[in-house]
PDBQT receptor file of N, H, CA, C and O in Angstrom, charges set to zero:
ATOM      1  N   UNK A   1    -180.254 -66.781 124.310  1.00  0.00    +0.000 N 
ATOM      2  CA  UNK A   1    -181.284 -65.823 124.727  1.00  0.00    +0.000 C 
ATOM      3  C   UNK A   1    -180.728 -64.403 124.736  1.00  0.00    +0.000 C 
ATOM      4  O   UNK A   1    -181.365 -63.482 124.226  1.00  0.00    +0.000 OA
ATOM      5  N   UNK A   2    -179.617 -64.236 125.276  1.00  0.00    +0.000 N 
ATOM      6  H   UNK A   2    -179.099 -64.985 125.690  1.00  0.00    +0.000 HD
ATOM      7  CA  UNK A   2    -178.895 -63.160 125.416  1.00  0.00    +0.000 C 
ATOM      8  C   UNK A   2    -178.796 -62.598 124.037  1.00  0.00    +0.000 C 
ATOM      9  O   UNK A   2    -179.367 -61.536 123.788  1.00  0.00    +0.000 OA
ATOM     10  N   UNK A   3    -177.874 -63.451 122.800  1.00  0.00    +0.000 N 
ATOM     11  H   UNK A   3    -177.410 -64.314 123.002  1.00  0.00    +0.000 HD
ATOM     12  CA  UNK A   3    -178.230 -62.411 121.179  1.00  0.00    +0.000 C 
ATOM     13  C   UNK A   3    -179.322 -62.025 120.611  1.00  0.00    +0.000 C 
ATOM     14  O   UNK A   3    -179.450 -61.193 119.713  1.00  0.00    +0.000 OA
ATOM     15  N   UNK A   4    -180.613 -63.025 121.482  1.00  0.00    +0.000 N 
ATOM     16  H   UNK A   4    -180.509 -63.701 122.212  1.00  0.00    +0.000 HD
ATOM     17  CA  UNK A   4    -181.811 -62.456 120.648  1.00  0.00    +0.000 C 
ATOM     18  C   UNK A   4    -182.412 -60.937 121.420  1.00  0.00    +0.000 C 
ATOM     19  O   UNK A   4    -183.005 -60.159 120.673  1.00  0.00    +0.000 OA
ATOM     20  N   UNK A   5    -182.314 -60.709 122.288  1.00  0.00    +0.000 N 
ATOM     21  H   UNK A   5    -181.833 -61.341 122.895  1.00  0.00    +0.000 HD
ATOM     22  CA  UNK A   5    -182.500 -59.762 123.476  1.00  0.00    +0.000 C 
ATOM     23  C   UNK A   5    -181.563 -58.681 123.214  1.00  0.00    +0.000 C 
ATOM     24  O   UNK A   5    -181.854 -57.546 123.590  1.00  0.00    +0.000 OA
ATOM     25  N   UNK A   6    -180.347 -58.939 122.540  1.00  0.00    +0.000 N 
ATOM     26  H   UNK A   6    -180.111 -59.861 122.234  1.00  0.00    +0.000 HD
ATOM     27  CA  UNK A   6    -179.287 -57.675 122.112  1.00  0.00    +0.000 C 
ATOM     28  C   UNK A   6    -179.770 -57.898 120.556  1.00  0.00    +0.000 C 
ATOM     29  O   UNK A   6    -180.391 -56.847 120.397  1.00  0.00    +0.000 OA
ATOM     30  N   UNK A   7    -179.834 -58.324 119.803  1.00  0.00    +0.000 N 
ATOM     31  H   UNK A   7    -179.329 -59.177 119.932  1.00  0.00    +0.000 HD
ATOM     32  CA  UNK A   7    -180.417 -58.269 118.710  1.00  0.00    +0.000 C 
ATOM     33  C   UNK A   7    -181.540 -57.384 118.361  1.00  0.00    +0.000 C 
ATOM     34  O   UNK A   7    -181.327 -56.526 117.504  1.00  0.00    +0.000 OA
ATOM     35  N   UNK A   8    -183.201 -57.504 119.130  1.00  0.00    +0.000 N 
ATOM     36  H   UNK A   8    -183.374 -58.201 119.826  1.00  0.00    +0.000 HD
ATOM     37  CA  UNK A   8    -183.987 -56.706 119.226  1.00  0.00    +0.000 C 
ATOM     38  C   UNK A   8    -183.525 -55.459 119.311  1.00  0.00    +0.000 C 
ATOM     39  O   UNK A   8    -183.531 -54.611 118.420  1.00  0.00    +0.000 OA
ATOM     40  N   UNK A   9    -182.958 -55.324 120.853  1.00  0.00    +0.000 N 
ATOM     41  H   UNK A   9    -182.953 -56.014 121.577  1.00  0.00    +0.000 HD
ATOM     42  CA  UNK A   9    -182.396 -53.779 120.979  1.00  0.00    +0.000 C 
ATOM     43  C   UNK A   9    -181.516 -53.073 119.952  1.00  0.00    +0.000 C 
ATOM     44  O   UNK A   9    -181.749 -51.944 119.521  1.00  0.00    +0.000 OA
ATOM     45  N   UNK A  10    -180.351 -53.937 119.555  1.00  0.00    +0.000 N 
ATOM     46  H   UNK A  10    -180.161 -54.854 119.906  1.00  0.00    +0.000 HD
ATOM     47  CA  UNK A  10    -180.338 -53.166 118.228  1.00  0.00    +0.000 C 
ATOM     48  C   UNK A  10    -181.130 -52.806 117.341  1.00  0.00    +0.000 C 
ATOM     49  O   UNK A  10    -181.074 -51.642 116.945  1.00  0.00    +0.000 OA
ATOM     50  N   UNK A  11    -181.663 -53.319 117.034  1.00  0.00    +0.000 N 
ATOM     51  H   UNK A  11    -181.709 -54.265 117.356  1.00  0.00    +0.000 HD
ATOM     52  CA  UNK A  11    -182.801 -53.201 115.737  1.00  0.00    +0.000 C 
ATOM     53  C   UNK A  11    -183.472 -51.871 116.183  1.00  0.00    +0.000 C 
ATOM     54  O   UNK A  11    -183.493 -50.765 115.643  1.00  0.00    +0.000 OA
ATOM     55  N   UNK A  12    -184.100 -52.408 117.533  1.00  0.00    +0.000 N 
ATOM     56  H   UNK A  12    -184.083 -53.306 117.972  1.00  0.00    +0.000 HD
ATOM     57  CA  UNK A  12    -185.368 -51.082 117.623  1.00  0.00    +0.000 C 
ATOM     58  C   UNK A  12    -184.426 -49.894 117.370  1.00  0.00    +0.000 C 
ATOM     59  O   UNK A  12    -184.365 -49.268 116.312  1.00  0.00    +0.000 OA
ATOM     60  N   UNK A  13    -183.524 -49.606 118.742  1.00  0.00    +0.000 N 
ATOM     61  H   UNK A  13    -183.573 -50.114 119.602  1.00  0.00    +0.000 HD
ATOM     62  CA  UNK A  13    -182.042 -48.812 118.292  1.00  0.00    +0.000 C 
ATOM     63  C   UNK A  13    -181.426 -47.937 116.722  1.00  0.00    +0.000 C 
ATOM     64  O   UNK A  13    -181.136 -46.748 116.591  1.00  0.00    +0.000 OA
ATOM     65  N   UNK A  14    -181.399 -48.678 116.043  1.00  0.00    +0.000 N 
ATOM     66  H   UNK A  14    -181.635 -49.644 116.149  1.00  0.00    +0.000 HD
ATOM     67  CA  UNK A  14    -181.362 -48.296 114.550  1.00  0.00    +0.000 C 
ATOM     68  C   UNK A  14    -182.228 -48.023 113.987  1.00  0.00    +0.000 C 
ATOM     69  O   UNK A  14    -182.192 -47.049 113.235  1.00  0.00    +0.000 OA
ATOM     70  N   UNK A  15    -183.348 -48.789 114.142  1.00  0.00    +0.000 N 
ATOM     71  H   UNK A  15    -183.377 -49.580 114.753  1.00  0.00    +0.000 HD
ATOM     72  CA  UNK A  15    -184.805 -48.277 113.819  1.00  0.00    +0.000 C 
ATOM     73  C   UNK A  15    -184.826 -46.819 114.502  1.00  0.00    +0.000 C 
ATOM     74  O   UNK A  15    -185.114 -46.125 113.527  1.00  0.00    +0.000 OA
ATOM     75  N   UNK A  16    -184.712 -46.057 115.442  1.00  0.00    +0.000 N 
ATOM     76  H   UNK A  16    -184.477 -46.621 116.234  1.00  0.00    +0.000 HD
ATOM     77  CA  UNK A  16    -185.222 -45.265 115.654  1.00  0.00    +0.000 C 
ATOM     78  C   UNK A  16    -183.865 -44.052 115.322  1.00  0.00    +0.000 C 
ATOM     79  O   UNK A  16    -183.854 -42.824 115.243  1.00  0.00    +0.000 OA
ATOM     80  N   UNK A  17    -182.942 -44.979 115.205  1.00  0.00    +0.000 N 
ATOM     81  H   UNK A  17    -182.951 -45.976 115.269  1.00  0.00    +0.000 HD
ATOM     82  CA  UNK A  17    -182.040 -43.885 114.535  1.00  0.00    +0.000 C 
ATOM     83  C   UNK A  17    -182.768 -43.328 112.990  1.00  0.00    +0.000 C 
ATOM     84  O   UNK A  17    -183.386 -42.301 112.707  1.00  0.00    +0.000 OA
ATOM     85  N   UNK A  18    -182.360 -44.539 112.180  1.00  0.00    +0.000 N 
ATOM     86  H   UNK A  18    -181.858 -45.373 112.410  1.00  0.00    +0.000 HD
ATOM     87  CA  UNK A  18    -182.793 -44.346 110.689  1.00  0.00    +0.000 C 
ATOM     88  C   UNK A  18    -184.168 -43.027 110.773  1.00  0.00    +0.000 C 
ATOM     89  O   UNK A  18    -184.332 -42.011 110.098  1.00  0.00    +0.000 OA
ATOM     90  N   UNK A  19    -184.989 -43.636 111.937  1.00  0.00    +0.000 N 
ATOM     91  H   UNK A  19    -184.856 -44.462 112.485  1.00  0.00    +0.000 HD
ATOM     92  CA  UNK A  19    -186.692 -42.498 111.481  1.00  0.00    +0.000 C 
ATOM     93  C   UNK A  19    -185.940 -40.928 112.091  1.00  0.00    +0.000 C 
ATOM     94  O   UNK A  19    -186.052 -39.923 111.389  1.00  0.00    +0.000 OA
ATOM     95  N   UNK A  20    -185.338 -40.878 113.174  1.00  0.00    +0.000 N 
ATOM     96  H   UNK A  20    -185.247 -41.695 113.744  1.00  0.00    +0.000 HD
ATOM     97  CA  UNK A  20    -184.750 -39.690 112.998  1.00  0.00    +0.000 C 
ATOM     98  C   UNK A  20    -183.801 -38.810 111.765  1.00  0.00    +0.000 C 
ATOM     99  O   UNK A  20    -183.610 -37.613 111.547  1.00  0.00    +0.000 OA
ATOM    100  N   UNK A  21    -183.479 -39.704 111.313  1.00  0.00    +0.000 N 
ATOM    101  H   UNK A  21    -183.635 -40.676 111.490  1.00  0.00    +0.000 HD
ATOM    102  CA  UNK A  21    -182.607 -39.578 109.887  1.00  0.00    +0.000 C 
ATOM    103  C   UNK A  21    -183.142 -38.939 109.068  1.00  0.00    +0.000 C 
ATOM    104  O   UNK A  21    -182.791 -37.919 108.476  1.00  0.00    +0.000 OA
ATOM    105  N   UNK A  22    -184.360 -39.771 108.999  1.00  0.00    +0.000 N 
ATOM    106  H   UNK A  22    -184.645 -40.600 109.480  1.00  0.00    +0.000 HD
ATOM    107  CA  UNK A  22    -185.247 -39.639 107.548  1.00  0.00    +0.000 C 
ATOM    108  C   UNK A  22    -185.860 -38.419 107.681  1.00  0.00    +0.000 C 
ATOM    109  O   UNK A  22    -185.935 -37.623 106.745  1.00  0.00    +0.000 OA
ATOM    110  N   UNK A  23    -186.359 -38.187 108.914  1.00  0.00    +0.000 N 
ATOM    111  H   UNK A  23    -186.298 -38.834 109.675  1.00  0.00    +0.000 HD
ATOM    112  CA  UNK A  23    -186.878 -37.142 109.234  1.00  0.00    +0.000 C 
ATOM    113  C   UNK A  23    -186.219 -35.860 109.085  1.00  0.00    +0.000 C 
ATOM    114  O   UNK A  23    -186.794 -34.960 108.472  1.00  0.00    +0.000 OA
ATOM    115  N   UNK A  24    -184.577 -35.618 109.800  1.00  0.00    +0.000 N 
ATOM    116  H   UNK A  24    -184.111 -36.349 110.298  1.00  0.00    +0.000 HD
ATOM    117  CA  UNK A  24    -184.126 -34.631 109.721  1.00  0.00    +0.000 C 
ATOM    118  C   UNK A  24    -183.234 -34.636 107.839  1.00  0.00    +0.000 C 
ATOM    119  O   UNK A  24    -182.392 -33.804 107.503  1.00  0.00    +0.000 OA
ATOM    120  N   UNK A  25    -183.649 -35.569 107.106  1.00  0.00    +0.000 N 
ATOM    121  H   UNK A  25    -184.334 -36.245 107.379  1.00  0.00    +0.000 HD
ATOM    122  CA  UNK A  25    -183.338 -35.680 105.780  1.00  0.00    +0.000 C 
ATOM    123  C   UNK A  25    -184.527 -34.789 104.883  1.00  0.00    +0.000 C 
ATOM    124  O   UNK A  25    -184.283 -33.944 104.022  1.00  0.00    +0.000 OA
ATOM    125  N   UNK A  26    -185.720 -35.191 105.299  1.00  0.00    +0.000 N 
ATOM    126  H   UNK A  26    -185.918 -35.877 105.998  1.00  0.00    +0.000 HD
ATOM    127  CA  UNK A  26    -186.996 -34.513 105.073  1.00  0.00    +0.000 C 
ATOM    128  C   UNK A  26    -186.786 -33.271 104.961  1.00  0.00    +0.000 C 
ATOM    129  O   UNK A  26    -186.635 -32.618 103.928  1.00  0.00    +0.000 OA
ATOM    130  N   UNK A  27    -186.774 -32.888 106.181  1.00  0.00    +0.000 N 
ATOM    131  H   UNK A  27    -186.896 -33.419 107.020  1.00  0.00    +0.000 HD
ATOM    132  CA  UNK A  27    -186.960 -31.701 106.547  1.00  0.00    +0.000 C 
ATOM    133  C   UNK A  27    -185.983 -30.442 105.691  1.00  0.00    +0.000 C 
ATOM    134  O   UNK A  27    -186.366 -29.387 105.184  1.00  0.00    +0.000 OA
ATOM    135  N   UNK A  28    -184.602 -31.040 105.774  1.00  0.00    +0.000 N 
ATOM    136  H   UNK A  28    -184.292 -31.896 106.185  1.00  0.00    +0.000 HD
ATOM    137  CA  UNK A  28    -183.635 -30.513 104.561  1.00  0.00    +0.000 C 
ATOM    138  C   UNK A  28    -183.874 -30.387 103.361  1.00  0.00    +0.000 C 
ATOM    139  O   UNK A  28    -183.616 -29.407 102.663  1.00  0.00    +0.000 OA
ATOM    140  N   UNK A  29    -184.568 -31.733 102.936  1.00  0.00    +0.000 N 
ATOM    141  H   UNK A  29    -184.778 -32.529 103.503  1.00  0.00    +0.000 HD
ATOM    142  CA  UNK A  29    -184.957 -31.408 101.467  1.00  0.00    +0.000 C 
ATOM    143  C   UNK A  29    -186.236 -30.568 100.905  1.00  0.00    +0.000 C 
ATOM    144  O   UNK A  29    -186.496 -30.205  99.758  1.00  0.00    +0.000 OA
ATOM    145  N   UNK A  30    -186.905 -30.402 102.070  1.00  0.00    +0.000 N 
ATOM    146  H   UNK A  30    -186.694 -30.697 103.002  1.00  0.00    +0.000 HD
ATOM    147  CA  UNK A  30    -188.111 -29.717 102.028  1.00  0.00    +0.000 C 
ATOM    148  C   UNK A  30    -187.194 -28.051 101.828  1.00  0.00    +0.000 C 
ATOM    149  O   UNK A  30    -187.255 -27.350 100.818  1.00  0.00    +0.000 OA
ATOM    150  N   UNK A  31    -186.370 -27.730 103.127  1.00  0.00    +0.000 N 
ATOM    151  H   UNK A  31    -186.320 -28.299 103.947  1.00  0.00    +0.000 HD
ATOM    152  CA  UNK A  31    -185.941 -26.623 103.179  1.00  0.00    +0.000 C 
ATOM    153  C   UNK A  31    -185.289 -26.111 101.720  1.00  0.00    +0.000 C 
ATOM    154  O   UNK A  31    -185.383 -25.028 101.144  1.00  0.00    +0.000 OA
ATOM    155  N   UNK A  32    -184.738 -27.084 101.445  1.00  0.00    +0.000 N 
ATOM    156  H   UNK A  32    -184.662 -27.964 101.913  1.00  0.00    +0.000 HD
ATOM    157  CA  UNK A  32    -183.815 -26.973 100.104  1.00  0.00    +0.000 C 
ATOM    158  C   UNK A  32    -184.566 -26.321  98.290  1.00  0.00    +0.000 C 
ATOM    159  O   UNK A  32    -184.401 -25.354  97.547  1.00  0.00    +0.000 OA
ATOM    160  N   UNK A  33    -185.317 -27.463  98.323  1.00  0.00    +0.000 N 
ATOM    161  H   UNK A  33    -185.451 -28.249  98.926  1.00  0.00    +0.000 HD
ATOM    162  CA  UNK A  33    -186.353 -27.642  97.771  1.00  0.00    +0.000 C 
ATOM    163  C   UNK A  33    -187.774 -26.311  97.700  1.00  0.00    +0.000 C 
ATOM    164  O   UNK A  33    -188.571 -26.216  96.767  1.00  0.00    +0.000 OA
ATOM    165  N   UNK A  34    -187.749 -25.413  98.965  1.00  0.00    +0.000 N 
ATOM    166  H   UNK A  34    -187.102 -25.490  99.723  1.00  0.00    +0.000 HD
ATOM    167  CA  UNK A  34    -188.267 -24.362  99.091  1.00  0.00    +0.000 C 
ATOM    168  C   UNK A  34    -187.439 -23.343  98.437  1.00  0.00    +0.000 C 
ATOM    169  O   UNK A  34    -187.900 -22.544  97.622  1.00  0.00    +0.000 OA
ATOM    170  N   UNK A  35    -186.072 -23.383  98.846  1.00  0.00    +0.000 N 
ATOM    171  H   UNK A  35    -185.698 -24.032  99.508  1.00  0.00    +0.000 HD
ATOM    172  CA  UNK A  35    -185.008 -22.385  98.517  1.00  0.00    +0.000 C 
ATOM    173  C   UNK A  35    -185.076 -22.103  96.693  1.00  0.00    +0.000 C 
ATOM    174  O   UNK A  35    -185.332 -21.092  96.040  1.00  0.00    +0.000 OA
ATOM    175  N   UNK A  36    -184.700 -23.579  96.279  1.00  0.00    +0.000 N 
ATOM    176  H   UNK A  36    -184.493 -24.400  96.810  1.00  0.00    +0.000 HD
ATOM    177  CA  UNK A  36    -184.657 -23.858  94.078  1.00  0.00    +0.000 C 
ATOM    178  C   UNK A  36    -186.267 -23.457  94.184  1.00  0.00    +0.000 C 
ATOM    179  O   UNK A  36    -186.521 -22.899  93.116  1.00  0.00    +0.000 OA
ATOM    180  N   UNK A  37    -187.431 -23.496  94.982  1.00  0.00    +0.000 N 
ATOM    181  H   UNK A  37    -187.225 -23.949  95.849  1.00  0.00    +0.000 HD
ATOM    182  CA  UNK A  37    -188.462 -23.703  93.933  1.00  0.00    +0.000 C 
ATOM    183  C   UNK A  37    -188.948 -21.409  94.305  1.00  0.00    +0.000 C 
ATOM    184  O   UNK A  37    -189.737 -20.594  93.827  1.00  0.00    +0.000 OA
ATOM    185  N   UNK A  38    -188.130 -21.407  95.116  1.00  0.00    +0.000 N 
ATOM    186  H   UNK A  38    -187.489 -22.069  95.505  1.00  0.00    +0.000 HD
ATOM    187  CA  UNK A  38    -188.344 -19.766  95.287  1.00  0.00    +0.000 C 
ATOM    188  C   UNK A  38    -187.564 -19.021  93.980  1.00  0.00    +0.000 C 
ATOM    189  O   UNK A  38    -188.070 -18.144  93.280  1.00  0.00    +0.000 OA
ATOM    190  N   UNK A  39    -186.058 -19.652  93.808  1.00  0.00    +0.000 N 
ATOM    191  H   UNK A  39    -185.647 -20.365  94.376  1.00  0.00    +0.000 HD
ATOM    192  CA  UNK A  39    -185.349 -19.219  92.983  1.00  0.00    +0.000 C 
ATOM    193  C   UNK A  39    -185.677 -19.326  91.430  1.00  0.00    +0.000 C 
ATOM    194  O   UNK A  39    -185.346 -18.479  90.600  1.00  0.00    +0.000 OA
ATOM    195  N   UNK A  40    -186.673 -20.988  91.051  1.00  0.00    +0.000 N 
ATOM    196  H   UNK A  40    -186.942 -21.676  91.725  1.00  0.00    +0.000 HD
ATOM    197  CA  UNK A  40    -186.560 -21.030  89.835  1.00  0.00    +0.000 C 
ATOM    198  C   UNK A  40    -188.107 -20.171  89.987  1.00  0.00    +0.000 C 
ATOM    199  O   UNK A  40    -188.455 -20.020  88.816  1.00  0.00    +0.000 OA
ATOM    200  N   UNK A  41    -188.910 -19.704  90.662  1.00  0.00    +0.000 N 
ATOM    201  H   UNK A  41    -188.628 -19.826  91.614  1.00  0.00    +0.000 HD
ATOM    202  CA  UNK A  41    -189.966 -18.554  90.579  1.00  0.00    +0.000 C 
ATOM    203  C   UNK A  41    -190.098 -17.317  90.221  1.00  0.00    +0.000 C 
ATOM    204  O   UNK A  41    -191.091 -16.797  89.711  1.00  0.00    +0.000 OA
ATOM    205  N   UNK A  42    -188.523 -16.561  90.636  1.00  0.00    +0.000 N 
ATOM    206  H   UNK A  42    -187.716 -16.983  91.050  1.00  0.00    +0.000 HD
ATOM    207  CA  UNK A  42    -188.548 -15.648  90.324  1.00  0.00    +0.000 C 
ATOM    208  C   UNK A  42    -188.091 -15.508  89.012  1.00  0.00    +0.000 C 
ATOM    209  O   UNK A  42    -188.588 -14.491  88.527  1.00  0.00    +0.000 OA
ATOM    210  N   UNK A  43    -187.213 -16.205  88.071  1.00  0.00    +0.000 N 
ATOM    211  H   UNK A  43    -186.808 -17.031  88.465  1.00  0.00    +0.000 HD
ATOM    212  CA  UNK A  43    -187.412 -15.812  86.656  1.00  0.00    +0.000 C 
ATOM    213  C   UNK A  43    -187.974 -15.701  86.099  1.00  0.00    +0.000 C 
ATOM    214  O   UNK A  43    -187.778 -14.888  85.195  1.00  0.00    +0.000 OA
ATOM    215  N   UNK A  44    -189.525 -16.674  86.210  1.00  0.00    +0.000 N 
ATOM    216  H   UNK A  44    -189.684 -17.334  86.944  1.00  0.00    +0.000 HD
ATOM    217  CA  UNK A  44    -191.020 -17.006  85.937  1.00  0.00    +0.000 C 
ATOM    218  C   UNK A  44    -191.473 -15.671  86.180  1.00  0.00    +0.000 C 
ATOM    219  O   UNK A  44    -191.803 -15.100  85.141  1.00  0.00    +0.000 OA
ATOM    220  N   UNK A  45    -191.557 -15.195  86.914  1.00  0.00    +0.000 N 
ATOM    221  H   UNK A  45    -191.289 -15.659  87.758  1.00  0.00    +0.000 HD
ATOM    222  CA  UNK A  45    -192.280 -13.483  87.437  1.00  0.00    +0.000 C 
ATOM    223  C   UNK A  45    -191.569 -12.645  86.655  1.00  0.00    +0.000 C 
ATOM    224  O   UNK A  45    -192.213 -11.866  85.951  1.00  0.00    +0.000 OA
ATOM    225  N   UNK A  46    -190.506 -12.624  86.618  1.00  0.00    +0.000 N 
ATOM    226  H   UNK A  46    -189.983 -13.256  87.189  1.00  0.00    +0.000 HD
ATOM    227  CA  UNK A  46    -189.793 -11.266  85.601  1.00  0.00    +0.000 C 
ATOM    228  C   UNK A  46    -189.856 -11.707  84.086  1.00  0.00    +0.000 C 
ATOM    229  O   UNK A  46    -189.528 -10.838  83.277  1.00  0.00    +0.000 OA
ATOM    230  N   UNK A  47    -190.192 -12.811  83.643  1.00  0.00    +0.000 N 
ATOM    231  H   UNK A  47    -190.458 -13.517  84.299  1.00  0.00    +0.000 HD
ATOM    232  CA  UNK A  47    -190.215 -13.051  82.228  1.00  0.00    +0.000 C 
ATOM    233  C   UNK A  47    -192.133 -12.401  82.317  1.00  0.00    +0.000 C 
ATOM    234  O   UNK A  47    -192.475 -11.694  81.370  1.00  0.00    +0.000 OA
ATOM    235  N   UNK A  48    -192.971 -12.628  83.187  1.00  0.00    +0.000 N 
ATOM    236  H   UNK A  48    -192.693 -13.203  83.956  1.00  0.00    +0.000 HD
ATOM    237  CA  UNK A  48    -194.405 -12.325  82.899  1.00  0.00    +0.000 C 
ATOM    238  C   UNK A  48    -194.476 -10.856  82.941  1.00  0.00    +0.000 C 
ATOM    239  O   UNK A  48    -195.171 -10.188  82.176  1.00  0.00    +0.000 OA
ATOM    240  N   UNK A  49    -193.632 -10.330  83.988  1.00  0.00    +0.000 N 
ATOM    241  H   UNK A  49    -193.067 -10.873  84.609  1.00  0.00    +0.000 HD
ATOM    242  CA  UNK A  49    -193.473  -9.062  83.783  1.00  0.00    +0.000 C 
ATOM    243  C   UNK A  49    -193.124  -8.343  82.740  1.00  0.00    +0.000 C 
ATOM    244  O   UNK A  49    -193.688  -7.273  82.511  1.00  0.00    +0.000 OA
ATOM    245  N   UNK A  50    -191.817  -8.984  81.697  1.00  0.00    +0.000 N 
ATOM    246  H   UNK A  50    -191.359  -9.853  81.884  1.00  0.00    +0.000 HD
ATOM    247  CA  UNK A  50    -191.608  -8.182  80.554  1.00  0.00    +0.000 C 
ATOM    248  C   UNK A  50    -192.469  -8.181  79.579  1.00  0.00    +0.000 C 
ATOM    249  O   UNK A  50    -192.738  -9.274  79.082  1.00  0.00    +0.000 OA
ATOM    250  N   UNK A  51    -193.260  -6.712  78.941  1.00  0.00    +0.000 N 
ATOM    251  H   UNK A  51    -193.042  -5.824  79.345  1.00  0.00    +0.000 HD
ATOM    252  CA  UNK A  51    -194.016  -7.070  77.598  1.00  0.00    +0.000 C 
ATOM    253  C   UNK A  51    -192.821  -7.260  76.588  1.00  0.00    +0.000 C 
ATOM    254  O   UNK A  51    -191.632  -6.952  76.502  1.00  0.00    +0.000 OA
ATOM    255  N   UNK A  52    -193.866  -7.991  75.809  1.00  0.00    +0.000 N 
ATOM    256  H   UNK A  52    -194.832  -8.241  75.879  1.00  0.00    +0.000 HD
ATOM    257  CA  UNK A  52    -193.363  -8.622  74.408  1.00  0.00    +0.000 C 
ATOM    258  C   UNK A  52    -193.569  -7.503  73.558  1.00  0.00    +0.000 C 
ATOM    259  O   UNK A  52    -193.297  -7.580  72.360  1.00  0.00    +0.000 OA
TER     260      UNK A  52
C-alpha cells in the first residue's frame, strides 16, 4: 500500500514538475522566436524599402 501511495505522489510530483517545464520552455521559445522573427523582419523592410 505504502509504494502505491509513494508512487502516485511521485507521479503527480513530476507531473507537475514537467507542466512547469513545459511552460517555462514555452514561454522561452515564444520569447526567442519573437527575437529571430523581429530580426529576420527587418531585412524584409529594408529590401522593400530599396527601389529597384
Amino acid at each position: 500500500m505504502q509504494y502505491i501511495l509513494t508512487g502516485v505522489i511521485v507521479l503527480i510530483f513530476s507531473g507537475l514538475v514537467i507542466h512547469g517545464l513545459t511552460l517555462l520552455l514555452e514561454r522561452g521559445y515564444r520569447a526567442l522566436f519573437g527575437i529571430f522573427a523581429g530580426a529576420a523582419d527587418l531585412p524584409r523592410k529594408v529590401k522593400v524599402k530599396v527601389p529597384r
